[in-house]
N, C-alpha and C positions, 0 to 999 in steps of 0.2 A: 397748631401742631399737626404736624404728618408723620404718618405710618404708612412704611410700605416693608415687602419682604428684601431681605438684604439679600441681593445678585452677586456673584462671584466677582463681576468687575467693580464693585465696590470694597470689597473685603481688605483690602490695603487700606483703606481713608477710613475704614471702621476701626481695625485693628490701630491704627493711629493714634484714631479718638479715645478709643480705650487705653489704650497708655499711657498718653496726654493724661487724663482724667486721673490714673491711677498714681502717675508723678507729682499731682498739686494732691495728692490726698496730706490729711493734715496728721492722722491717724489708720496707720498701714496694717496695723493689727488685724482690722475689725475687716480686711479683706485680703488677707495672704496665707497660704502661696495662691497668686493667682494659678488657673488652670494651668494654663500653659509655661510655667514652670515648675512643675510638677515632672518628675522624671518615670519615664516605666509605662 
């Protein structure tokens, strides 16, 4: 496994992954609202 800091030109294919991730969740509860729909 690798770690590195996540750079500004990665941020789309992160923000992706995190989507992705959150669309197969099986149980939405135990992580919503996500951040970023969060209004305000």
């Amino acid at each position: 496994m690798e770690f590195r800091q996540l750079m500004k030109k990665n941020a789309k294919e992160f923000s992706g992954l995190i989507q992705n991730m959150y669309n197969n969740l099986e149980n939405l509860e135990w992580f919503s609202p996500m951040p970023y729909e969060k209004k305000g």
